[in-house]
C-alpha positions as a printed Julia matrix, in Angstrom:
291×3 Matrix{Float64}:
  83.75  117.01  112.86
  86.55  114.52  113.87
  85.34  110.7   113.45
  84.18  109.27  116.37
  82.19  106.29  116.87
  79.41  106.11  120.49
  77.57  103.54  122.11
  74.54  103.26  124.28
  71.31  102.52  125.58
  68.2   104.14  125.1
  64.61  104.29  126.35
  64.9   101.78  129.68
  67.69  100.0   128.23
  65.03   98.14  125.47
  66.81   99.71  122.7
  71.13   99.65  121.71
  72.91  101.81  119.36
  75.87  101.91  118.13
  76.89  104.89  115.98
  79.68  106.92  113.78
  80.61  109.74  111.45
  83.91  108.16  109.58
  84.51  110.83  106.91
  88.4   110.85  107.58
  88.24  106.4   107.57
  86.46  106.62  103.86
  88.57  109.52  102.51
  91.7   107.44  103.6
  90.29  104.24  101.87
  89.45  106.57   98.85
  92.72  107.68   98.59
  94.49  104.24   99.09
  92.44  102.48   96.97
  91.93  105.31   94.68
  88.29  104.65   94.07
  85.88  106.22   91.57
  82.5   107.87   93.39
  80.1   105.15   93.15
  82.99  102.77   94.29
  83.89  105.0    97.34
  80.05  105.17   98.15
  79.6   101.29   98.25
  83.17  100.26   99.75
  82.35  103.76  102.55
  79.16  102.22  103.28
  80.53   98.84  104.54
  83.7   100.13  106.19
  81.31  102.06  108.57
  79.47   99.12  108.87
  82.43   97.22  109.7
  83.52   99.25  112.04
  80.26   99.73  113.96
  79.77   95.65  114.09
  83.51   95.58  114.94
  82.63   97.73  118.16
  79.9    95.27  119.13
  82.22   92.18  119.27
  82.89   90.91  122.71
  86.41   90.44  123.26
  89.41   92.13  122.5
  91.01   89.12  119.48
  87.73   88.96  117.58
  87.64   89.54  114.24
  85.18   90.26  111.91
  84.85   90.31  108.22
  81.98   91.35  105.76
  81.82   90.11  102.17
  79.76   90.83   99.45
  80.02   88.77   95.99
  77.86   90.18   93.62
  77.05   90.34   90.06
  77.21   93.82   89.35
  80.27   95.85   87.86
  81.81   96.64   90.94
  82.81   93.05   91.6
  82.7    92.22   94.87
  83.81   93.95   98.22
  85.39   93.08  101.71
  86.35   94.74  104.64
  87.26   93.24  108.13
  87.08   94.85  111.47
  88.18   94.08  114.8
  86.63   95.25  118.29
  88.54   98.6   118.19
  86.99   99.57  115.13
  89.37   99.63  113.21
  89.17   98.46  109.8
  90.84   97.94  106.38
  88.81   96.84  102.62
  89.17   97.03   98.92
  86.38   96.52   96.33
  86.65   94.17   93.07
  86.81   97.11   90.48
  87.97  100.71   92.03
  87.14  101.7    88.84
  83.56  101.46   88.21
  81.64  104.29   86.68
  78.12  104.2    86.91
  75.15  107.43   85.87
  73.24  108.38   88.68
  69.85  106.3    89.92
  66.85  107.57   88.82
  66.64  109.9    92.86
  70.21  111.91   91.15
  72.27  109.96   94.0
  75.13  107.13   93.41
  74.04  104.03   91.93
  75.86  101.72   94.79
  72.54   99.5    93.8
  73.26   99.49   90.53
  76.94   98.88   91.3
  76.52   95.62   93.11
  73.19   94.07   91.76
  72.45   90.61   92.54
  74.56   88.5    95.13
  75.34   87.44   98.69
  76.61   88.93  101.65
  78.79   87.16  104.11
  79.06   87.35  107.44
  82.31   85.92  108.97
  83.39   86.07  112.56
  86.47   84.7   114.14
  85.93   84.81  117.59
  88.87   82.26  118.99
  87.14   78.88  118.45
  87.85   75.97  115.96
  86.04   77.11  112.79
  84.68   80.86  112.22
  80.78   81.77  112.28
  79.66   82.25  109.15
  76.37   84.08  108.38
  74.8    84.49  104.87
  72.18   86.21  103.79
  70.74   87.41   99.8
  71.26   91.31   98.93
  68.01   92.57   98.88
  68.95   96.1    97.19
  72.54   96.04   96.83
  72.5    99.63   98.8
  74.56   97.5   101.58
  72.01   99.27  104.84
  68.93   97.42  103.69
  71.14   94.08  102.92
  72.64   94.4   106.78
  69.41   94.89  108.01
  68.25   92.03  106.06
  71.06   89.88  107.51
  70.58   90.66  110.69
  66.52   90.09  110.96
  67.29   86.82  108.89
  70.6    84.94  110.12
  70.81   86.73  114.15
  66.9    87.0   114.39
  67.79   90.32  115.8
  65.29   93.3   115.47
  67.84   95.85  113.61
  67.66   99.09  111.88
  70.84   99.74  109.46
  71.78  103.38  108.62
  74.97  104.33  106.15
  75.78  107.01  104.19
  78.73  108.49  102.33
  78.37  111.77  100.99
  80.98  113.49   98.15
  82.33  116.56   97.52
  82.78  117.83   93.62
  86.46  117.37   93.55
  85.56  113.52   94.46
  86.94  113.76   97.76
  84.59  112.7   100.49
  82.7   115.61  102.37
  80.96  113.25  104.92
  80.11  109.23  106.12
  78.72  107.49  109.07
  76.1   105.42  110.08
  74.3   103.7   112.64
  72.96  100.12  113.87
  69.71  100.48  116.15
  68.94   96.83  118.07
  65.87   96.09  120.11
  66.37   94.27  122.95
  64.68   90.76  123.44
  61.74   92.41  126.42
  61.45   95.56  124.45
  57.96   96.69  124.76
  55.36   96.51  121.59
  54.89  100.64  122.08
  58.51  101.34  121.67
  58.47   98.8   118.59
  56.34  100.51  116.46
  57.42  104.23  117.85
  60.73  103.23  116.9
  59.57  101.99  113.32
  57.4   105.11  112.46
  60.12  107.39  113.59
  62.85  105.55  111.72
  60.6   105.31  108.55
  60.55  109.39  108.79
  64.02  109.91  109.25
  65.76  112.03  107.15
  68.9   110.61  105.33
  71.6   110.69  107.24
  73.79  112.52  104.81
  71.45  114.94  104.94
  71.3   115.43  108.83
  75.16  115.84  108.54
  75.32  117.78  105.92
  73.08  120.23  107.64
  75.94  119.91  110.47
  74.17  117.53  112.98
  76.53  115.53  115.0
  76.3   111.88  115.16
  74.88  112.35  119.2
  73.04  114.8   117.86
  70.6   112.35  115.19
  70.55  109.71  118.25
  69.39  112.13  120.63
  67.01  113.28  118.04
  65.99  109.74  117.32
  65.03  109.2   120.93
  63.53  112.43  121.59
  61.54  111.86  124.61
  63.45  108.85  126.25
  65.81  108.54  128.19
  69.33  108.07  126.48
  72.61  106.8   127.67
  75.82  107.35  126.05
  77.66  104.37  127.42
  80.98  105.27  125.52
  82.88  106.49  122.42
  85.74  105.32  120.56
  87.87  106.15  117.11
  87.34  104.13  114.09
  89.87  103.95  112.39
  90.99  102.42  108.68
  94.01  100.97  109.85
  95.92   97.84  107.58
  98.09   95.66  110.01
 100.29   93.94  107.18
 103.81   93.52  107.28
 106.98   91.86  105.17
 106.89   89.09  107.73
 102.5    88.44  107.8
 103.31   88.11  104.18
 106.74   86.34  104.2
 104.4    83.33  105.95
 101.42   83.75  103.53
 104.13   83.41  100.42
 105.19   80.16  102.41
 102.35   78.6   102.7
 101.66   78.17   99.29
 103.59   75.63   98.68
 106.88   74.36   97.99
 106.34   73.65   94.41
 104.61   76.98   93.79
 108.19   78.46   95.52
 110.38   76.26   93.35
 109.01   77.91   89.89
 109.31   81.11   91.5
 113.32   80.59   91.8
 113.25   78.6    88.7
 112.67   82.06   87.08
 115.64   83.71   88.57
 114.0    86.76   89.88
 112.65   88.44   93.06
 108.66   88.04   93.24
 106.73   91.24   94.08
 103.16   90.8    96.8
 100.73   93.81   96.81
  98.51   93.85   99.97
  94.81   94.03   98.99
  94.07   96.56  101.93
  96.01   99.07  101.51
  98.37   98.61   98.27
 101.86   98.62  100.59
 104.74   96.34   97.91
 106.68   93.72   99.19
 109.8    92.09   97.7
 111.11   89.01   97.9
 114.55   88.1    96.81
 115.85   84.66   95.33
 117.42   84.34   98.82
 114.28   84.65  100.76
 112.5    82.36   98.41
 115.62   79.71   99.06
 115.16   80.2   102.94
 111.27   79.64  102.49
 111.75   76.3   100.55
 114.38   75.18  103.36
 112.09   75.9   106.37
 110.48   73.41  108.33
């Protein structure tokens, strides 16, 4: 299965969904970021999530990021997103080894603990919208869902799932974000809740081959469903030498000065997606002498 991410409407237009399989998006984070299992899992988990809040933005320049601090070993994650879907992350400690939780699966739980997520959108005006919410099992679906019920007041079921292969490569990932619609009827409410509550893991469902229109259809077997549209997500890192030529300057001129001061070129490692860049004593000078 290629990734692909669909939207659309389902029984009367009371319910949206938005969802994606994004096995080749985590296995390129894995391999960028060159993540142990449990780390892949968590950071695999949020990228999808990313990606599928990234669709539902509104305009083309809005940008979205997710942030979890936490207290666990993993350290923290972020990932941002734009409206395309496509989206770029790193987690605190690539590293982190954790045994399995007590169901045999990855602890991501375990890996992340206590903490906070953030939700941060830039959508064009003065100051960013920032959302916050507590992680209520560090399992990152259950937090979103959490988030969204809590800081949107929006009705939301949150699926993810990343699923590995023995040679720690990933062998699938996707997820999905159901939303009731403000006049959605009371029967559809709790029809939707039971059937959620029974639905297999997601994993699962693809591991057994099921497409991602495939669980939605199932989902809604019995109403009418819409696939409005589909698009690629994509992990895709937009820095360059000059996006980080300007975020060099702008930490100041004395911060420049020592760099000089120690006669040799300076070395900046983008978070997202590990790309080097150098900066010579000559660069530094012209950085100094800019307006």
């Amino acid at each position: 299965m290629n990734d692909i991410l669909i939207r659309g409407m389902a029984a009367n237009n009371q319910v949206r969904f938005f969802a994606a399989y994004t096995k080749e998006l985590v296995e390129t984070a894995r391999q960028f970021h060159n993540t142990s299992p449990v780390a892949t899992a968590a950071l695999g988990r949020l990228l999808t999530a990313g990606s599928l809040m990234g669709s539902m933005c509104k305009n083309n320049s809005d940008v979205l990021t997710l942030q979890i601090q936490c207290s666990g070993p993993i350290g923290g994650l972020t990932v941002t997103a734009n409206s395309k879907a496509q989206v770029k992350g790193y987690v605190n400690n690539p590293n982190v080894m954790l045994p399995p939780n007590p169901n045999g699966k990855l602890d991501v739980g375990g890996a992340l603990d206590l903490g906070v997520l953030s939700v941060i959108k830039d959508i064009g005006l003065k100051e960013p919208y920032v959302g916050q919410s507590n992680l209520v099992s560090g399992e990152i679906a259950e937090d979103l869902t959490y988030y969204f019920a809590t800081s949107e007041q929006i009705p939301t079921s949150v699926a993810l799932g990343v699923l590995m292969e023995k040679d720690n490569t990933v062998k699938h990932a996707g997820g999905f974000i159901i939303q009731l619609m403000p006049f959605a009827e009371e029967q559809i409410i709790s029809d939707l809740e039971t059937r959620l509550k029974d639905f297999s893991s997601i994993t699962s469902l693809m591991d057994n081959g099921m497409s991602i229109q495939q669980m939605m259809e199932k989902l809604f077997d019995g109403y009418d469903i819409d696939f409005t549209d589909d698009i690629t997500p994509l992990y895709h890192c937009d820095c360059s030498k000059d996006r980080v030529y300007k975020a060099v300057m702008s930490i100041g001129k004395k911060d420049i000065e020592e760099m000089i001061s120690e006669g040799k070129p300076i070395q900046v490692e983008c978070h997202f997606c590990n790309k080097k860049y150098s900066f010579d004593i000559n660069e530094l000078n012209s950085m100094l002498n800019s307006d």
